[in-house]
N, C-alpha and C positions, 0 to 999 in steps of 0.2 A: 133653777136658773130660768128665768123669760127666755123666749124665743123672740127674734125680731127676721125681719122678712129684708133681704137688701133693698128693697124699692120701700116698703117700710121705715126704715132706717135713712133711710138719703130724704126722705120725705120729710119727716119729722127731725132729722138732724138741722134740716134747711129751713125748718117754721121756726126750731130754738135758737139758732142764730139770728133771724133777723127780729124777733120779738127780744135779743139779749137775753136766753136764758141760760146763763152759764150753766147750771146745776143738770140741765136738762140735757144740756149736750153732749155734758160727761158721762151721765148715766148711759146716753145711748153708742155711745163713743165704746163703751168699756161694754158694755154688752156685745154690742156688734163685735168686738176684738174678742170676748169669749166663745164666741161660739166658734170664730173662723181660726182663731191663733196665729194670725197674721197680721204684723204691723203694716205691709204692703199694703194690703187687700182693704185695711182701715183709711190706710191716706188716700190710694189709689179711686175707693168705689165709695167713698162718705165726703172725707173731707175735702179732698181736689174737686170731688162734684157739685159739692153746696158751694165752694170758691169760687168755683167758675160763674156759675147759673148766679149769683153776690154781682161778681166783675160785670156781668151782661147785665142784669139789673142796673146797678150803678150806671155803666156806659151808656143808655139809653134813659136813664134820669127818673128812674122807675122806683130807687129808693134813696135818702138824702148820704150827701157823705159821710152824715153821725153815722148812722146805722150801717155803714161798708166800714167803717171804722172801728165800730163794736163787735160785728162781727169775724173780722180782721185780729181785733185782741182777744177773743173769747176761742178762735181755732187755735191763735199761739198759746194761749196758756192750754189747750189740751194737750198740744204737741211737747209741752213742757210738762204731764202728767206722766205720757207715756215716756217720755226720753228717762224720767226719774227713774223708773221704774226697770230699763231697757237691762239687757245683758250682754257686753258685749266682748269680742272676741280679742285672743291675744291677736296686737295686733303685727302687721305686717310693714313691710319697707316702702312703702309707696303714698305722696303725700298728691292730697290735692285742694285747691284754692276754690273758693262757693262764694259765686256772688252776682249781683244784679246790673243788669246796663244802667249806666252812668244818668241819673234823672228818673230812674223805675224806685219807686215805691214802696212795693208787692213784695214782698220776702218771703212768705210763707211756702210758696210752691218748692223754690230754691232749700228752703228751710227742710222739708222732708228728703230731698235730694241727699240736701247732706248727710241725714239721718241714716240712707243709705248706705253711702259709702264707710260712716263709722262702723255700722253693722258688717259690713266686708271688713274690717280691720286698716282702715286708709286711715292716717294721721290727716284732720279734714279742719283748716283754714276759714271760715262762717265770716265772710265779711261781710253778706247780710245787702242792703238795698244800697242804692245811691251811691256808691265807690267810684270816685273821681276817675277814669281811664289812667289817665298818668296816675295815680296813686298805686292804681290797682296796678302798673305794670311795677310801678316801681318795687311792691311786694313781692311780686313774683320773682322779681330778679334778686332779692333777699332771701329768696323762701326757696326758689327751683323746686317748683313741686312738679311730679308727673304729667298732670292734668290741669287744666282747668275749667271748671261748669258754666256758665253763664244762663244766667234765665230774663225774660222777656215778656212779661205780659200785659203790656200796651199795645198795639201793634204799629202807633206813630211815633215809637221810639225805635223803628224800625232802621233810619238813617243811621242814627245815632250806633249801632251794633254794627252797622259797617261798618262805620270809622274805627271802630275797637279792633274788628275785625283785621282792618288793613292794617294797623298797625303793631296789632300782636303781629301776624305774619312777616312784619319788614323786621321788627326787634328778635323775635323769638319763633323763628319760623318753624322750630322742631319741635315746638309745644301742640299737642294736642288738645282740642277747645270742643267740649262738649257744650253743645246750644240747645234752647228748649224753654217751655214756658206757652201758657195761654195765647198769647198772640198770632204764634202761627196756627191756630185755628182759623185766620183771617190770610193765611196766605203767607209768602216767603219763604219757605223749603226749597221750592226751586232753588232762589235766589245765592242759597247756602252752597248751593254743589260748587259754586267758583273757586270758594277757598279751599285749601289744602288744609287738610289737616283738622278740619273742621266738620263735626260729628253732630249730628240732630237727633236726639231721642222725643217721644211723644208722651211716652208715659211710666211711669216708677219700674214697672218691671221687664222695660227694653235697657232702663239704666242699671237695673241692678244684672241683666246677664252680660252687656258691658262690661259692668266693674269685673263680673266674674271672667271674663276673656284674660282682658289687660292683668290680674291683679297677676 
């Protein structure tokens, strides 16, 4: 078996995606996951970092929207490689809803999140990007899950996650909302402490000793 170096790996993971080289990314995808045996450690220190350094690229007009697009489908079908593959547990009584501020795009980050939670045994909800606010509440109040995730990584869709904010609170104030996502690398954490009830994680394995608390 090849050895790959983690800065190795984040390097050359982040050349095969913006050149679109699927084949290339899987190999180093699945390498880097043999040596470490952790799904964590692969989304957390590969694929979140080449998406990020993609996003800041993009937002600064450094590379066209094709190519944020390719690589965008080229992380999901890995994520779709290893989900095939996953093994996971029986599961447990505790549901939770995964999805994006209302106008966000970006799924993938959320998309591992959720990955998470399935791995804890949580019956987990993938509504995935762009979920109208009222639609999204309207599920929850069909669904009454434990939780629910929210990701964010624009950071001028920042308004916009208030307003979710306020009014999950006015409708469902006993609902716990876990918030996260690229953008507040730009700021708004602060902002977060007003609401009750409302939990900020920064990275995969603050969410997943989370889930391990609550579950």
């Amino acid at each position: 078996m090849s050895i790959i170096s983690e800065n190795q790996a984040k390097e050359e993971f982040l050349a095969a995606l913006l050149n679109g080289q699927r084949d290339k990314c899987s190999q180093i995808a699945w390498t880097y996951y043999d040596q470490h045996q952790s799904l964590y450690f692969l989304y957390e220190n590969i694929i979140k970092d080449a998406l990020y350094k993609i996003g800041e690229l993009w937002e600064y007009n450094k590379i066209s929207v094709a190519t944020e697009h390719l690589a965008s489908a080229i992380s999901q079908s890995i994520l779709n490689e290893f989900y095939a593959k996953l093994i996971f547990p029986q599961a447990i009584n505790k549901k939770v809803v995964v999805a994006c501020v209302e106008n966000e795009l970006h799924q993938i980050g959320v998309k591992m999140i959720s990955d998470v939670f399935e791995l804890n045994g949580w019956t987990t909800f993938f509504l995935g990007s762009n979920t109208p606010t009222n639609e999204l509440l309207r599920f929850i109040k069909l669904h009454t899950p434990d939780l629910l995730a929210i990701s964010m990584s624009l950071y001028f869709h920042f308004p916009q996650l208030e307003k979710m904010l306020e009014l999950f609170q006015k409708e469902l104030p006993m609902l716990p909302i876990l918030v996260g996502g690229q953008a507040f690398n730009k700021g708004g954490v602060e902002e977060l402490s007003q609401y009750e009830r409302v939990i900020f994680k920064q990275n995969i394995e603050q969410v997943d000793v989370l889930i391990k608390q609550i579950s």
